[in-house]
MARMARZA-483583 format. One record per residue (C-alpha): residue number from 0; x, y, z. Coordinates in Angstrom, 1 decimal. Example, Ala and Ser with C-alpha at 12.3 -4.5 7.8 and 13.67 -1.06 7.14 Angstrom:
0;12.3;-4.5;7.8
1;13.7;-1.1;7.1
This chain:
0;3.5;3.3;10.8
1;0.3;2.8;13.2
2;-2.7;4.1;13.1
3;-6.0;3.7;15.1
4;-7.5;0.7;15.3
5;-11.7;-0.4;14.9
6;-13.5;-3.7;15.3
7;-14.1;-5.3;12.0
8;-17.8;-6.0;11.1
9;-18.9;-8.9;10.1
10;-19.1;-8.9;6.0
11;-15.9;-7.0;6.5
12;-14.5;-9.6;9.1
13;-15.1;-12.3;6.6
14;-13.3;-10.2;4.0
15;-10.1;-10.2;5.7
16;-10.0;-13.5;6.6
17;-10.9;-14.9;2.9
18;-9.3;-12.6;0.9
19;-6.2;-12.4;-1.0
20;-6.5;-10.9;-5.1
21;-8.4;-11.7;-8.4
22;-7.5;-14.5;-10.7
23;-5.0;-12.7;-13.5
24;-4.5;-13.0;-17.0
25;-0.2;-12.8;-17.9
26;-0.6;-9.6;-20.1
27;2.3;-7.5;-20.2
28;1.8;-4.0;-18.7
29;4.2;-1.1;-19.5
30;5.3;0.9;-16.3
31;3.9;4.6;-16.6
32;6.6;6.3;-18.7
33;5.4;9.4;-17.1
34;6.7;7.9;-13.8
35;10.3;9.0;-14.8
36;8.9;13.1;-14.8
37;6.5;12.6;-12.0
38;6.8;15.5;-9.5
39;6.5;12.6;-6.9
40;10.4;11.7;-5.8
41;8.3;8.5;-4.4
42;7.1;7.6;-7.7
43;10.6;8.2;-9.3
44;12.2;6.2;-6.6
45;10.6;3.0;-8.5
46;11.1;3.6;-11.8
47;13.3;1.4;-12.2
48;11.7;-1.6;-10.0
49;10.7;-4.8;-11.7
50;7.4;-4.2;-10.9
51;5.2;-2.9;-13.6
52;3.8;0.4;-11.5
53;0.8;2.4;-13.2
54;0.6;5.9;-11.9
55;-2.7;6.3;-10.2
56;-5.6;7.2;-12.7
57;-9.2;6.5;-12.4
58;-9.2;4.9;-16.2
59;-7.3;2.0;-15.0
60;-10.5;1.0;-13.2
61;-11.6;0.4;-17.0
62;-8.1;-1.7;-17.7
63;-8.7;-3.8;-15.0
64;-12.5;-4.6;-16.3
65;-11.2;-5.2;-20.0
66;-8.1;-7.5;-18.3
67;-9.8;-9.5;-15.6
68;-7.6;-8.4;-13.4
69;-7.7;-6.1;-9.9
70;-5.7;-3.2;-9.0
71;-3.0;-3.2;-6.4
72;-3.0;-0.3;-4.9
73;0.8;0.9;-2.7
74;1.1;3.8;-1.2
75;3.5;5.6;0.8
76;5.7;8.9;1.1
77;9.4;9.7;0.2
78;10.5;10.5;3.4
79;9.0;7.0;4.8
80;11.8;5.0;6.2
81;9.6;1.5;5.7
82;8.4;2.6;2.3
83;12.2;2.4;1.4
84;12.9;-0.7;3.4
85;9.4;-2.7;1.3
86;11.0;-1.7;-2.1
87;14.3;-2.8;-1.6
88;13.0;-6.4;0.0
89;10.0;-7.1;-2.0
90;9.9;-4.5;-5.1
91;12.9;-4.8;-6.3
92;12.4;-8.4;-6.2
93;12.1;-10.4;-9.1
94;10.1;-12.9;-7.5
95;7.2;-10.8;-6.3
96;7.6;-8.1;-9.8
97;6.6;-11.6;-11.1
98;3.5;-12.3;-8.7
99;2.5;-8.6;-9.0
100;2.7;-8.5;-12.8
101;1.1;-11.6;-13.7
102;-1.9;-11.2;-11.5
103;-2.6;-7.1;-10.8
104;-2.2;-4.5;-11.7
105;0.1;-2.3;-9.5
106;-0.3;1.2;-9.1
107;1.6;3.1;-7.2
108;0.5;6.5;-5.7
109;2.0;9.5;-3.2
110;-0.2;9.9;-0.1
111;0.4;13.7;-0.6
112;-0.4;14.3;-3.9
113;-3.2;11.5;-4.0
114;-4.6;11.9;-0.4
115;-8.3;11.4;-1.0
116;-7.3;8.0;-2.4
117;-5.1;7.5;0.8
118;-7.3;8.4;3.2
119;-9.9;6.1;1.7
120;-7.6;3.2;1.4
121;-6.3;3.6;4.8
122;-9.9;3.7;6.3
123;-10.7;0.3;4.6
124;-7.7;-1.4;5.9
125;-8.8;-0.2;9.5
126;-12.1;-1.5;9.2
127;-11.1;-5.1;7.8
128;-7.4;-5.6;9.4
129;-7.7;-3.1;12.5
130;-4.8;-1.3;11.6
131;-3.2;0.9;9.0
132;-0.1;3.0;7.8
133;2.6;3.5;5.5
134;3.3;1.6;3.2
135;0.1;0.3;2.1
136;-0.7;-2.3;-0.4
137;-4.6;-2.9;-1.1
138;-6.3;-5.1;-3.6
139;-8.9;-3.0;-5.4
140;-11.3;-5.1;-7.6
141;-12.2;-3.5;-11.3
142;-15.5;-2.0;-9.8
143;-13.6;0.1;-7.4
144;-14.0;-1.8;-4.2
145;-11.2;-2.7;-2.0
146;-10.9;-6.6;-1.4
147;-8.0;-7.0;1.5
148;-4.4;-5.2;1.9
149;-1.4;-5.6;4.2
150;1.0;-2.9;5.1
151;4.4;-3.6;5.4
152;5.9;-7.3;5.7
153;9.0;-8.7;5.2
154;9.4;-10.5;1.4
155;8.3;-13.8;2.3
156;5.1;-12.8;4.2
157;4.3;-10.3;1.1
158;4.9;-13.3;-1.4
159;2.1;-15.5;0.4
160;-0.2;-12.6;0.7
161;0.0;-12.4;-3.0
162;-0.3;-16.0;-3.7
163;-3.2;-16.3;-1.0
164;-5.1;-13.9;-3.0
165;-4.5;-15.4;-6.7
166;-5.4;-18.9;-5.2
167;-8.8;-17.7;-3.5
168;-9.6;-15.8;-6.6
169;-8.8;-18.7;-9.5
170;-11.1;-20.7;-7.2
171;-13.9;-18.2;-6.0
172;-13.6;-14.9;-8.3
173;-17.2;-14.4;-8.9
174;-17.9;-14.7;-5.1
175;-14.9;-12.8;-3.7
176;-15.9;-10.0;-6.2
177;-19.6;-10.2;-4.8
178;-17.9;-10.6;-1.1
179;-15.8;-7.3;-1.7
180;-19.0;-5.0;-3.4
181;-20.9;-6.0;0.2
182;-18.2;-5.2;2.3
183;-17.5;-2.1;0.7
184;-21.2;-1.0;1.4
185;-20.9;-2.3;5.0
186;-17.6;-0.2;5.9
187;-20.2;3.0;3.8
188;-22.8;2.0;5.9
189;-20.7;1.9;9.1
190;-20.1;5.1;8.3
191;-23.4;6.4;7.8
192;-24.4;5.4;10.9
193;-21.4;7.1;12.5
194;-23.1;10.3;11.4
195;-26.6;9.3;12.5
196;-27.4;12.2;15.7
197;-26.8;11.7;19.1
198;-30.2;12.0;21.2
199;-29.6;15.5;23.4
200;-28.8;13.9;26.6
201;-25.7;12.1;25.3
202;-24.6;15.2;22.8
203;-24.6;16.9;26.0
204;-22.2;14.6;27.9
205;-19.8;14.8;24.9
206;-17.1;16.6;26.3
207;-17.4;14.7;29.6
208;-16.7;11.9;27.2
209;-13.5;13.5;25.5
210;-11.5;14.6;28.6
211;-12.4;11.5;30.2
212;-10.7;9.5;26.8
213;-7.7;12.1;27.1
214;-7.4;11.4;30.5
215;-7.5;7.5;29.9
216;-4.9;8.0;27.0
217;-2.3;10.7;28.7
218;0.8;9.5;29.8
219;1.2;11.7;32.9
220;5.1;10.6;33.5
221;6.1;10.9;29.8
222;4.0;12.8;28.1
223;1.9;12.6;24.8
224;-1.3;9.5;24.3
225;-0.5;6.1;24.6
226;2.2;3.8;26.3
227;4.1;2.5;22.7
228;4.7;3.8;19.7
229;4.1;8.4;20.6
230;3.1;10.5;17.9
231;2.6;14.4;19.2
232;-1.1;14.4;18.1
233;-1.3;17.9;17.5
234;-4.9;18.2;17.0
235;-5.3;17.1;20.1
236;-2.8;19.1;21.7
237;-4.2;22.8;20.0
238;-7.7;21.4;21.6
239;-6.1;20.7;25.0
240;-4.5;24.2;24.7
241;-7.5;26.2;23.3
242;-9.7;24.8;26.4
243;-6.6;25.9;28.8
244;-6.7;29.2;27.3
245;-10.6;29.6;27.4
246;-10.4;28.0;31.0
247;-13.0;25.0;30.7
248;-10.1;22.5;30.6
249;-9.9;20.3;33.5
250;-7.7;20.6;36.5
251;-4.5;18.0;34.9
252;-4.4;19.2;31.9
253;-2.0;22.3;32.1
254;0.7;20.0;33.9
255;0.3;17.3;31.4
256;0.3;19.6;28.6
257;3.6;21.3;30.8
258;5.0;17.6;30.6
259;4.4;16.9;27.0
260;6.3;20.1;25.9
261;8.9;19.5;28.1
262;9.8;15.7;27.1
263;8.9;16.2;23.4
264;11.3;19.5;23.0
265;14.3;17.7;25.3
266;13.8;13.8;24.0
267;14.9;12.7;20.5
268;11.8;13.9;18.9
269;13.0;17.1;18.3
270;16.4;17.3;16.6
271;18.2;19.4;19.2
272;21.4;20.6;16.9
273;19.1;22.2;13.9
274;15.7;21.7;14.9
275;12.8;20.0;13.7
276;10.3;17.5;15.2
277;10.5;14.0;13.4
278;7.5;12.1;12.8
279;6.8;9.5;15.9
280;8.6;7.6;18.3
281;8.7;4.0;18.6
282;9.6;4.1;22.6
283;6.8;5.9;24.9
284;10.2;7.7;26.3
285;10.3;9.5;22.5
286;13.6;8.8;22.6
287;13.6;6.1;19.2
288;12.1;8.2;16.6
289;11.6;7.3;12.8
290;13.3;10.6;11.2
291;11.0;11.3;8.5
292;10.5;15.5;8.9
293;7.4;16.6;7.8
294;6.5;20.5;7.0
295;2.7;20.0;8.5
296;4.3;18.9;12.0
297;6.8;21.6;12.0
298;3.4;24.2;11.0
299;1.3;22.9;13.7
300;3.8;21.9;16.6
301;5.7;25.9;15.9
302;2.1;27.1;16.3
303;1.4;24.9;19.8
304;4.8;25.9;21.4
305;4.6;29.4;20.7
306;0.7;30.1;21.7
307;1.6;27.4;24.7
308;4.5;30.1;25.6
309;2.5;32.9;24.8
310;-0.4;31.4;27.4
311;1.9;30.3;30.1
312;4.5;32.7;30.0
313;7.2;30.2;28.8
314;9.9;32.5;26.9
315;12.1;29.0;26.1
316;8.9;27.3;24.7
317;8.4;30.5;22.4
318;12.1;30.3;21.6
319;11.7;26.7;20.8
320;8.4;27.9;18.0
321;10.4;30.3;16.8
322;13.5;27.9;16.5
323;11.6;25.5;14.6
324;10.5;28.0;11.9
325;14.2;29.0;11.6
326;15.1;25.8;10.9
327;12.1;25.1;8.2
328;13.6;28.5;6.5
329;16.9;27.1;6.3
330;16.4;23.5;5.8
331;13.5;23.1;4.0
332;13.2;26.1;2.0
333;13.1;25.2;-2.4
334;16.0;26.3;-4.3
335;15.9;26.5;-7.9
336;17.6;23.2;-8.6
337;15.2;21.3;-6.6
338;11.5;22.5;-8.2
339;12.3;21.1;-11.8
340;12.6;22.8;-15.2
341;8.4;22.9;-15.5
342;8.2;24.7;-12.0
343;7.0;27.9;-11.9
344;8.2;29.9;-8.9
345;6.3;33.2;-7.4
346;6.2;36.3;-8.9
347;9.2;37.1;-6.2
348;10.7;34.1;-6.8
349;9.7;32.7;-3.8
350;9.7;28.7;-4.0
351;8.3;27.3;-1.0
352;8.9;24.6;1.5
353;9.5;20.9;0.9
354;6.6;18.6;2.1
355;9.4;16.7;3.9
356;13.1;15.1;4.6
357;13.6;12.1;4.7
358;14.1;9.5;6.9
359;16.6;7.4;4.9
360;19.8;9.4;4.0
361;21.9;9.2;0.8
362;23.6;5.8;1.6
363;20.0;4.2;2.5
364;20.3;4.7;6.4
365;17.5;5.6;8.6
366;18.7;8.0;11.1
367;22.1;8.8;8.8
368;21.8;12.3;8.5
369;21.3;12.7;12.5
370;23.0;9.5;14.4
371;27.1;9.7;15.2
372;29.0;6.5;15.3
373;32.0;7.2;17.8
374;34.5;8.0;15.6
375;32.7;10.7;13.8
376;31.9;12.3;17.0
377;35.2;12.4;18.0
378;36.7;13.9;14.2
379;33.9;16.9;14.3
380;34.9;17.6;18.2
381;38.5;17.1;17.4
382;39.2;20.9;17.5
383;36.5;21.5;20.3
384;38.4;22.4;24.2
385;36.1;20.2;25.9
386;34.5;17.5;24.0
387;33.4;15.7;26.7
388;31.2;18.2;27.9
389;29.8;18.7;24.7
390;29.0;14.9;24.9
391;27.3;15.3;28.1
392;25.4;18.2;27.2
393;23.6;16.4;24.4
394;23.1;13.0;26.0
395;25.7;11.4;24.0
396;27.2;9.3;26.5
397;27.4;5.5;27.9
398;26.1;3.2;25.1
399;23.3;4.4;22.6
400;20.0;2.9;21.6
401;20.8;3.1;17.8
402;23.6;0.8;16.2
403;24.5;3.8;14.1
404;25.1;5.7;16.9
405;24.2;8.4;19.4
406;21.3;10.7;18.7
407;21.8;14.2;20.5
408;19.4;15.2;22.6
409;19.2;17.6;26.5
410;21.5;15.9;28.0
411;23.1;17.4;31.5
412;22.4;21.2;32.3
413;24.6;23.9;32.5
414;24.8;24.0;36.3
415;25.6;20.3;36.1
416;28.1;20.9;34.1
417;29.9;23.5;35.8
418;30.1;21.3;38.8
419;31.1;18.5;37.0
420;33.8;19.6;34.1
421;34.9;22.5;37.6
422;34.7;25.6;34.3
423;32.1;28.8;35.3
424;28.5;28.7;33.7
425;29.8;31.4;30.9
426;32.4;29.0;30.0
427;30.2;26.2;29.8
428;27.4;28.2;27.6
429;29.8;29.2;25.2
430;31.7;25.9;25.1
431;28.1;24.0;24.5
432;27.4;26.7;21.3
433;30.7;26.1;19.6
434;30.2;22.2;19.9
435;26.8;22.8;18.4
436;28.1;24.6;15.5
437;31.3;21.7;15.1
438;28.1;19.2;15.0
439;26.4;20.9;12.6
440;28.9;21.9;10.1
441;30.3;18.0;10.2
442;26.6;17.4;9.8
443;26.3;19.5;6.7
444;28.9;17.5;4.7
445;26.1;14.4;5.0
446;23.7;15.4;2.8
447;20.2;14.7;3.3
448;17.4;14.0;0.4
449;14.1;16.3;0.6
450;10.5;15.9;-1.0
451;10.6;18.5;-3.0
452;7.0;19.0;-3.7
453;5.3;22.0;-2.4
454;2.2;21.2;-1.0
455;-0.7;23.8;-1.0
456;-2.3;23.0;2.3
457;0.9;22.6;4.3
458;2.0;26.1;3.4
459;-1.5;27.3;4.8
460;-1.1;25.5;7.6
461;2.8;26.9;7.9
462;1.1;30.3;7.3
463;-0.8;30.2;10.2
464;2.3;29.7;12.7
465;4.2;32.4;10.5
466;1.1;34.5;11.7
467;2.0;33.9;15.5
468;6.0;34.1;15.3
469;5.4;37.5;13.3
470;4.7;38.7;16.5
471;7.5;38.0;18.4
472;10.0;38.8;15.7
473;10.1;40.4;12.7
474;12.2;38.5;10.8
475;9.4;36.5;10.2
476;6.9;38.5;8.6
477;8.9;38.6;5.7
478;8.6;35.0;5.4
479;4.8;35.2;6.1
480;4.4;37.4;3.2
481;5.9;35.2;0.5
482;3.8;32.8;1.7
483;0.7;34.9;2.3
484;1.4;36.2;-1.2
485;2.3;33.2;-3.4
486;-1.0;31.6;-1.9
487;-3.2;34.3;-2.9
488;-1.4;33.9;-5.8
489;-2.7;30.1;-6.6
490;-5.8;31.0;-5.0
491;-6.9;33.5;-7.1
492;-9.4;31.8;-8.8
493;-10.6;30.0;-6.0
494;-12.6;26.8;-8.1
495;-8.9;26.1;-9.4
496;-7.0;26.1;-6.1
497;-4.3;23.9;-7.2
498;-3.1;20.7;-4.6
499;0.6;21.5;-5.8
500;2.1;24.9;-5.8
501;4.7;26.4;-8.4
502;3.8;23.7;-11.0
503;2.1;23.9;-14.5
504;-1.9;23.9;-14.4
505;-1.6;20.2;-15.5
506;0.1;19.1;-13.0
507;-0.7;20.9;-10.0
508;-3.3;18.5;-9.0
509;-6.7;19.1;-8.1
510;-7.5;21.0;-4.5
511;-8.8;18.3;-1.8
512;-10.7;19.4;1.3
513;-7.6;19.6;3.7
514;-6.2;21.8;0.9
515;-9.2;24.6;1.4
516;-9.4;24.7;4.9
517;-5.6;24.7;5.6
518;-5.3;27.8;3.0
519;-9.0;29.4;4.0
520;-7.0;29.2;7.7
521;-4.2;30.5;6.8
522;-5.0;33.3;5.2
523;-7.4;34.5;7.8
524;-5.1;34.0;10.6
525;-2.0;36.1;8.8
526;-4.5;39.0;8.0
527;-6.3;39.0;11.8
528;-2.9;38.7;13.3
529;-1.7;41.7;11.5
530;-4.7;43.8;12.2
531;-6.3;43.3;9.1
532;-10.0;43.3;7.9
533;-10.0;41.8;4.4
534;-11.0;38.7;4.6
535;-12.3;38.6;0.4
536;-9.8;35.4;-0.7
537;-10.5;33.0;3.0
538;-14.0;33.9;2.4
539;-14.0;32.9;-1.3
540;-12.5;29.8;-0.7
541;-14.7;28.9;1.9
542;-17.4;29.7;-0.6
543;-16.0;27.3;-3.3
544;-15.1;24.7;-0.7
545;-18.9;24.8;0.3
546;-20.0;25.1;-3.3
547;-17.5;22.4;-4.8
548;-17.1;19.7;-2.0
549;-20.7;19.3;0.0
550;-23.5;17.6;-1.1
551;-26.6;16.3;0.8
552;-24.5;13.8;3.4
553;-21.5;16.0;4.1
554;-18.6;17.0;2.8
555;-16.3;14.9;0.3
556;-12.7;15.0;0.3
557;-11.8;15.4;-3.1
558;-14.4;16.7;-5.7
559;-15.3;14.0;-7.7
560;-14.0;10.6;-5.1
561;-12.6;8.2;-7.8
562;-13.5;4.9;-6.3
563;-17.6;3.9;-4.9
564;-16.8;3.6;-1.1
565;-15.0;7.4;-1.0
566;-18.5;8.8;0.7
567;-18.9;12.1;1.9
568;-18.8;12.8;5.8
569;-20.6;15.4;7.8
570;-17.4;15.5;10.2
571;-14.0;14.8;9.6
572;-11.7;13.1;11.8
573;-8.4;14.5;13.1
574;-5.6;12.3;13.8
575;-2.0;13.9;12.8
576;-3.7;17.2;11.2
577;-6.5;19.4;11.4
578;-9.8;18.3;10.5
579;-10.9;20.2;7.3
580;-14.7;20.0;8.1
581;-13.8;21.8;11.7
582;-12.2;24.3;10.8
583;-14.7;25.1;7.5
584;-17.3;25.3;10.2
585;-15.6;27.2;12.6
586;-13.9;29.7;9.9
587;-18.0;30.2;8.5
588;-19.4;30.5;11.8
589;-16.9;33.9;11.8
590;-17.3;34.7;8.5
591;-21.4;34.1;7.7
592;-21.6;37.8;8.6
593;-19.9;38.6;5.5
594;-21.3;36.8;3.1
595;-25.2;35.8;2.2
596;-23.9;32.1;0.9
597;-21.6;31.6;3.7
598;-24.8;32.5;5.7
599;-26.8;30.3;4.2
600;-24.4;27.4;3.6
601;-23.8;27.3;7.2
602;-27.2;27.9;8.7
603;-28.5;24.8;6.8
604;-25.7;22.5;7.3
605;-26.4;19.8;10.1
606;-24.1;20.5;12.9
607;-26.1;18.0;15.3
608;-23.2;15.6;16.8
609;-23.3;12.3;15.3
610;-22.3;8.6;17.0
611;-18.9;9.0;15.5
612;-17.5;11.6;17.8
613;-19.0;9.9;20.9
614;-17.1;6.6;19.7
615;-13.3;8.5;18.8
616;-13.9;11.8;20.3
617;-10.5;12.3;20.4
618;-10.1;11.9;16.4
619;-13.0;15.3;17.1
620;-11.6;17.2;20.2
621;-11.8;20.6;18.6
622;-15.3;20.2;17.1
623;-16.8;18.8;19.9
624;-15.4;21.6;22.7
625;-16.5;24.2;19.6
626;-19.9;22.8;19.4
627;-20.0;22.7;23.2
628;-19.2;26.7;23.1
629;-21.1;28.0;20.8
630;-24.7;26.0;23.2
């Protein structure tokens, strides 16, 4: 799965190029028997691999210096369809268990539950390769400092990687090691100087320089950034939206942002018979997507359509927000069964939302759960008056992209489909629902595996849309309440906000940045939105985040960064989710009234735009337009 891509430097150039692994010692590692009762279903999914896996813990740093040996690092996600596809090709394969167990030591981690380590990990493999995502595999010498990684490759290319790297290292350990500590220091330094200020002039162009980026980057037939592989980018989006709404966006924005909603809700993005957005597309048309679901999209792309709606007076938008928090109630609400025997739910017994379906369905297809192969389309419609016009309505007609079969998406309208099946618009409507509900109830029978964890900062995140669709119907301020309620709940000690919710202390996880800003958020918005003034338990957290999390150079992302390169930033970036450090910033600026240390905290914190958001303003939309408000 892509990510952005930056220029190497040179030390880190050099890296990539020589690199491959450290000379190994054959010593026999046990897997992690805690693997087996890891709240991961990622890390359970390779329990029984070949490959020696180590769940991720800062003391194998010590292992590897006692052993001679470096750390390889692989992450990914359940719901990742080429996270599957890697372990049955090259984990499950004897041949590189072999290479990985002789020469490293693997470790295999969730980006949710580790995503301080991810996020690290995935900004060295930018800096050295150019490119990042899921899964990826980095070599991590014993003093902490990454030496070259590769996301995913078919077997063979992932063998040579791994011979490449026990080669260079048998002959050049000493130097590689050496090679890695200064490239690890270039990529902090590179980093440093992305936080150096901007002189006034060019901090004053900044937001000349972001819509001219979006601009560049819109698709203005197809909507959404970019002409290849289309991810929603909703931080981008909200900023697009917030500008729109406080009228300083340009002139093209409300008919891009128009067209982006439009192909994204219609295209095969969104799952048109349940709902739900999946992750990305891999056609600029959105119409291939990968169909891992994820709560955070469904939390920030509910709160986009509905406020969108809201703004332009789009009721079908709104019912589109509101459709998609229907369907993470139904679909990826916890039951019982699913949390464990160790879970603890809420007081209520509430259990949450799962982080995520996945892509891959029980039989190990991508796309199972959602694509129809001919004949099963015809045995679910097999009752149905008219299935052709069902077919029609939901684009599943002529010959489909997908080998498995069609993908339903807005196909023909109802209009069109009066004139063309010669039955009256009422007909049609109610012809179109009960095909839906033939699709969906054959649909049911397929089963479809979830990620059960329940992730802290997704539910504050979730809370925040709960907060808008509350006011459109009430159904769903009951759901905002369990949520508001089981995270004041976890929150209520604020220095022990766990990453996890409804698990044991010890294994909750400790809370990373994302996970104080997306609660902090979500609290505030849910109390504002319902005509509330206390704002005690977002201003306590923002209060810990401050206390806990900041030092002299920024903010870190986790509270004690495990590895030496995991440096502390003054901004975030924002690619696929909020930045933490803008919305701590912008939830202080409202809050420092309230509270001496806020006050303080944010009075004396360096808000001067550095070089990084004139080089990716886009990965800073919202700060920089909030920054440019508040001159």
């Amino acid at each position: 799965m892509p990510t952005r891509t930056e220029t190497p430097g040179p030390a880190a150039a050099l890296l990539a190029v020589l690199l491959s692994g450290l000379l190994g010692l054959s010593v026999e590692v046990r897997a992690n028997p805690e693997m087996a009762d890891s709240i991961s279903p990622y890390l359970r999914l390779h329990v029984d691999d070949p490959v020696q896996w180590r769940a991720w813990d800062p003391a194998l740093l010590e292992k590897a210096r006692e052993q001679g040996r470096p750390l390889l690092i692989s992450s990914g996600y359940y719901s990742c369809f080429y996270c599957h596809v890697m372990q049955e090709e090259s984990f499950r394969d004897e041949g590189i268990a072999r290479r990985l167990n002789e020469h490293f030591i693997p470790v295999k981690i969730d980006r949710e539950v580790d995503g301080a380590l991810d996020a690290y990990l995935l900004e060295f493999q930018r800096a050295t390769a150019g490119s990042a995502g899921w899964p990826l595999n980095v070599v991590v010498t014993p003093n902490g400092h990454g030496l070259t990684g590769v996301v995913y490759v078919p077997r063979d290319g992932f063998a040579e990687f791994l011979d490449r790297i026990a080669e260079r290292l048998d002959a050049d350990y000493d130097a590689l090691l050496d090679l890695a500590r200064r490239g690890s220091e270039e990529l902090s330094q590179r980093l440093r100087e992305g936080e150096a200020p901007l002189s006034a002039g060019r901090a004053g162009r900044l937001s000349e320089v972001l819509w001219s980026r979006l601009e560049r980057e819109a698709d203005d037939l197809g909507g959404g950034f970019g002409q290849s592989v289309k991810f929603p980018h909703s931080p981008w989006l909200r900023a697009m939206l917030e500008a729109e709404q406080a009228g300083t966006a340009p002139g093209w924005v409300a008919e891009f942002l128009e067209i982006t909603l439009d192909e994204m809700a219609g295209a095969g993005l969104r799952d048109v018979l349940g709902g739900g957005f999946f992750r990305y597309s891999e056609s600029p048309d959105w119409n291939e997507p990968h169909f891992e679901v994820m709560l955070e999209d469904q939390a920030q792309l509910s709160w986009i359509y509905l406020q969108a709606g809201a703004h332009y007076g789009r009721d079908d938008w709104v019912a589109l927000g509101l459709e998609n928090l229907d369907f993470v109630k139904r679909d990826m609400a916890l039951r019982e069964d699913d949390m464990g025997a160790s879970a603890r739910p809420a007081t209520d017994g509430f259990r949450g939302y799962a982080s995520s379906l996945s892509a891959v369905d029980e039989q190990g297809r991508e796309g199972g759960a959602y694509l129809w192969p001919t004949d099963d389309l015809e045995a679910a419609l097999a009752d149905h008056p008219n299935p052709e016009l069902v077919r029609a309505r939901f684009g599943m007609e002529g010959r489909s992209v997908f080998e498995l079969g069609y993908l339903p998406r807005s196909g023909a309208g109802v209009a069109a489909l009066a004139e063309r099946f010669d039955v009256p618009e009422d007909r049609v409507r109610a012809q179109v629902e009960a095909g839906r509900n033939a699709l969906i109830r054959a649909r049911e029978a397929r089963g479809l595996p979830r990620d059960e964890k329940v992730l802290t900062g997704a539910h504050g995140l979730l809370l925040s849309a709960l907060s808008l669709a509350a006011d459109h119907d009430a159904r769903f301020k009951d759901a905002g309440v369990r949520v508001r309620d089981w995270l004041l709940e976890v929150s209520a000690d604020p220095d022990r906000l766990p990453a996890l919710m409804g698990l044991p202390e010890d294994q909750a996880g400790v809370a990373t940045l994302n996970d104080y800003a997306y609660v902090a958020r979500g609290l505030y918005d849910w109390e504002r939105r319902q005509g509330g003034r206390d704002y005690a338990r977002p201003r306590a957290l923002l209060e810990a985040a401050w206390g806990r999390l900041r030092d002299a150079d920024g903010f870190r992302a986790e509270p004690e960064p495990t590895l030496p390169g995991m440096i502390s930033q003054r901004f975030h970036p924002a690619v696929h989710r909020p930045s933490p450090t803008t919305l701590i910033l912008r939830l202080s600026d409202e809050l420092q009234g309230e509270s001496e240390a806020l006050t303080t905290a944010f009075g004396g914190y360096d808000r001067r735009p550095g070089r990084a958001l004139e080089s990716e303003p886009l990965h800073h939309a919202r700060l920089i337009l909030w920054l440019e408000g508040r001159d």
